[in-house]
C-alpha positions in Angstrom: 108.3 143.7 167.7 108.6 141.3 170.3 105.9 141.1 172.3 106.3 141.6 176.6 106.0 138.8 179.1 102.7 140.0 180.2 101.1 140.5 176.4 102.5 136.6 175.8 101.0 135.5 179.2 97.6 137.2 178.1 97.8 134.9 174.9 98.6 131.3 176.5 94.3 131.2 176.9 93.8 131.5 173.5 97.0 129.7 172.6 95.3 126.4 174.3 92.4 126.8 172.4 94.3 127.1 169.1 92.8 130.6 168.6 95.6 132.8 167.5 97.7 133.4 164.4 100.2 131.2 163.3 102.7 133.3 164.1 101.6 134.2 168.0 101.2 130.5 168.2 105.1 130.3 167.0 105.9 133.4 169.9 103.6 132.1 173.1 105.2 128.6 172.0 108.8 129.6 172.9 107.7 132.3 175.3 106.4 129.3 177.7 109.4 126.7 176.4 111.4 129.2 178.7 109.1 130.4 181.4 107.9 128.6 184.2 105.0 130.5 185.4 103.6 130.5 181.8 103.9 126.8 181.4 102.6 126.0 184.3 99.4 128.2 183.5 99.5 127.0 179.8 99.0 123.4 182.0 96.3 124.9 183.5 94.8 125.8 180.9 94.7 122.8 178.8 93.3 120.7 182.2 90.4 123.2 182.5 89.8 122.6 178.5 90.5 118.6 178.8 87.1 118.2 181.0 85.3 120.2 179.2 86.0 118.6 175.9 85.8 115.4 177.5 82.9 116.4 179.3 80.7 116.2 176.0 80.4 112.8 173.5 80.9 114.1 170.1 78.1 112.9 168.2 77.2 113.5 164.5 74.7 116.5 163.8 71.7 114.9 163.1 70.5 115.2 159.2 67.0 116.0 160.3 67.6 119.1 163.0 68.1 121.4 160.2 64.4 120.8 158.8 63.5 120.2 162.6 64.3 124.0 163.3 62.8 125.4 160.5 59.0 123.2 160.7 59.5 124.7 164.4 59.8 127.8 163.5 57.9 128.8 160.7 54.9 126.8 163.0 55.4 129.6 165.8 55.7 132.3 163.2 52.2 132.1 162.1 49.4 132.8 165.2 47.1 129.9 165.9 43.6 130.8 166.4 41.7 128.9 168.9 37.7 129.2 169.3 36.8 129.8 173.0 33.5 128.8 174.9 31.0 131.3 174.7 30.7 134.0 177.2 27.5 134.1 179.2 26.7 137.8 178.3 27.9 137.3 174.8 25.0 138.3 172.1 23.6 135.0 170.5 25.6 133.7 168.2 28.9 135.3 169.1 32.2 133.7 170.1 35.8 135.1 171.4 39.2 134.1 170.1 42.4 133.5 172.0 45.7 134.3 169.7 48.6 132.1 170.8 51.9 133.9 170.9 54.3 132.8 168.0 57.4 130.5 169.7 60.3 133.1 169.8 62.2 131.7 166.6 65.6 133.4 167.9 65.5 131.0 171.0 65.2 128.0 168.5 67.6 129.1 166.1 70.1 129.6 168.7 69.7 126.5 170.7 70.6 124.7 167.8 73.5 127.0 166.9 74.4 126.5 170.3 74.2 122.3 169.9 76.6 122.7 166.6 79.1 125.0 168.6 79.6 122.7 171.1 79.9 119.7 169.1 82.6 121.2 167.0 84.5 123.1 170.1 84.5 119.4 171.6 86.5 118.5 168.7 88.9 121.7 168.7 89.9 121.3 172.4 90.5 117.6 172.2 92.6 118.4 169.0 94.4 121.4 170.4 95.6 119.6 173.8 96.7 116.5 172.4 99.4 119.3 170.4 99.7 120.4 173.5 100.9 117.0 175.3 102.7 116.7 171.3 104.8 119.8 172.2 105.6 119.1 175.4 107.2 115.8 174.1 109.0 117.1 171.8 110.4 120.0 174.0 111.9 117.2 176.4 113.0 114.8 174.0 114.9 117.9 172.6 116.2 118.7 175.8 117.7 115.3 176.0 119.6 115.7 173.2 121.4 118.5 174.3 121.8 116.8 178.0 123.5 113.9 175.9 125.5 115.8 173.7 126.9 118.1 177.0 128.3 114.1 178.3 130.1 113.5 175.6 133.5 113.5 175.8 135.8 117.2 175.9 132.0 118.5 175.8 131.6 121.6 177.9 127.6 121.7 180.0 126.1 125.2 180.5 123.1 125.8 182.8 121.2 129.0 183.9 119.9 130.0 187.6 116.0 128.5 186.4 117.5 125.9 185.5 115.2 125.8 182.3 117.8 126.0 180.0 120.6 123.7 179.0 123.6 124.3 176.7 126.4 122.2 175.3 130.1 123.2 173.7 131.2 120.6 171.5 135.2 120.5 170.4 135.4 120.0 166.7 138.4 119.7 164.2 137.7 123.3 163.3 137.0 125.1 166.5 133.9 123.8 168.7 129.4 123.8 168.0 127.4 125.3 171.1 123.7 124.5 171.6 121.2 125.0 173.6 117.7 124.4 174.5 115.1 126.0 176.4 116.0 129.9 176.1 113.6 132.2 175.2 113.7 135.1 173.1 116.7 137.8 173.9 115.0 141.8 174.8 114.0 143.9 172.0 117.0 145.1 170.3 119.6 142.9 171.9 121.1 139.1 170.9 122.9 136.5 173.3 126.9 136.1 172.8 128.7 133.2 173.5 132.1 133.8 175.3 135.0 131.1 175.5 137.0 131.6 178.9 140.7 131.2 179.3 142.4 131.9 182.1 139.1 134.2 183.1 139.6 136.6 179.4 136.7 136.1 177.4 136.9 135.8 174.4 133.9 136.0 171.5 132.3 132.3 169.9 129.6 134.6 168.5 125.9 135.9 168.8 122.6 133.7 168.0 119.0 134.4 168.3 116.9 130.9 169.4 114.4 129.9 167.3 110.9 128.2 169.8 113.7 127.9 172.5 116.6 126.4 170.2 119.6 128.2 169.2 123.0 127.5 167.7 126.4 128.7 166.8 129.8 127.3 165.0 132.7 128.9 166.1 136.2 128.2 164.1 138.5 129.5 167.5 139.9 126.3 169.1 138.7 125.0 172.2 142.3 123.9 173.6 142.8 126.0 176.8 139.9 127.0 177.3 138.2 126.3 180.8 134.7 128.0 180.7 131.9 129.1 178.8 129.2 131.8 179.2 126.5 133.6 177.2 125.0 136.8 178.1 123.0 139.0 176.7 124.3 141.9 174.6 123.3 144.9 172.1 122.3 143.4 168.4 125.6 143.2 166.9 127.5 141.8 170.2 129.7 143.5 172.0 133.8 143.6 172.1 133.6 142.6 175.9 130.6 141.0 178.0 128.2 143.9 179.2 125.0 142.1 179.8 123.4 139.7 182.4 124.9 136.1 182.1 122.4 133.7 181.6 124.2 130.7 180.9 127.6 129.3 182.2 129.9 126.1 182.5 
């Protein structure tokens, strides 16, 4: 089931951080490939994680801390016994003890826990936003594409109101190709339709579902005559006529 806008925004945290599944990573990743507000918190995010991976020197765990930790802590396990000066009314011969209290081992053990967590979430965060900047990359250099292909000659540009997301209707010998980049995932039970217009009738190219923001369709109906494109959003199945919101057009 797809998941809300607001369950996908509660994710883009741990998306930065590479904590979730493989498969949320898939969904937030074309969730914010669409979204503005999530891509620009998704920015935020990997800032805020930048300095404070960069904020710590990754250095090797020293071989020695293990055995370090464990001297310390067997040391404070056992109590020391210390011989005091005598007391003046003390009976001849007699002395007092102090006991030392044992070194909390928890605090030790966890310090150094705490040093090897560090060292290692340096690593991950400094790993996960250089994918990040990776993604981001790839995302524009795909959008590029399409921007190129929609300047070719007889080729057809669609654009949406956010103006996140561009599509391109290519003539062929058989009919015409439409893609697109940067729409996100249609509502639960629904698919986008492509419509060819001519003379304002539309008339069906076929459904798609976008796959991280990418989608594509071959239709075999000629492009001769026809003056306009549009994609809306329909039932699963598409519809005979255009009933949805438009979210792309020519």
């Amino acid at each position: 089931m797809n998941k809300t806008h607001d369950e996908l925004k509660s994710l883009i945290a741990p998306y930065v951080l590479g904590a979730v599944s493989p498969e949320e990573m898939e969904e937030v990743r074309a969730h914010i490939i669409s979204c503005e507000e999530c891509m620009a918190e998704a920015d935020g995010y990997s800032g805020a994680v930048s300095s404070l991976a960069l904020s710590v020197t990754p250095e090797a765990i020293p071989d020695t801390l293990i055995n370090n930790v464990m001297r310390e802590a067997g040391a404070g396990a056992q109590p020391q016994v210390k011989a005091a000066p005598p007391v003046a009314d003390a009976s001849e011969g007699a002395s007092v003890t102090e006991l030392r209290r044992p070194r909390p081992i928890y605090g030790i053990v966890a310090a150094a826990a705490a040093l090897l967590i560090v060292a290692v979430l340096a690593g991950s965060l400094i790993m996960t936003t250089n994918e990040l900047d990776d993604t981001r990359d790839q995302l524009a250099l795909e959008r590029e594409r399409v921007e190129q292909l929609a300047q070719t000659e007889g080729a057809m540009r669609l654009g949406g109101p956010s103006g996140e997301a561009v599509g391109a209707m290519l003539p062929t010998d058989e009919g015409g190709v439409f893609v697109v980049h940067g729409l996100g995932d249609p509502p639960t039970e629904h698919t986008y339709q492509v419509w060819l217009l001519e003379d304002g009738q539309p008339t069906s190219a076929g459904t798609f579902d976008p796959s991280s923001g990418v989608g594509a369709i071959q239709t075999d109906h000629s492009l001769d005559g026809v003056d306009g494109v549009a994609v809306t959003v329909e039932p699963e199945g598409g519809s005979p006529a255009p009933t949805g919101d438009q979210v792309l057009s020519t």
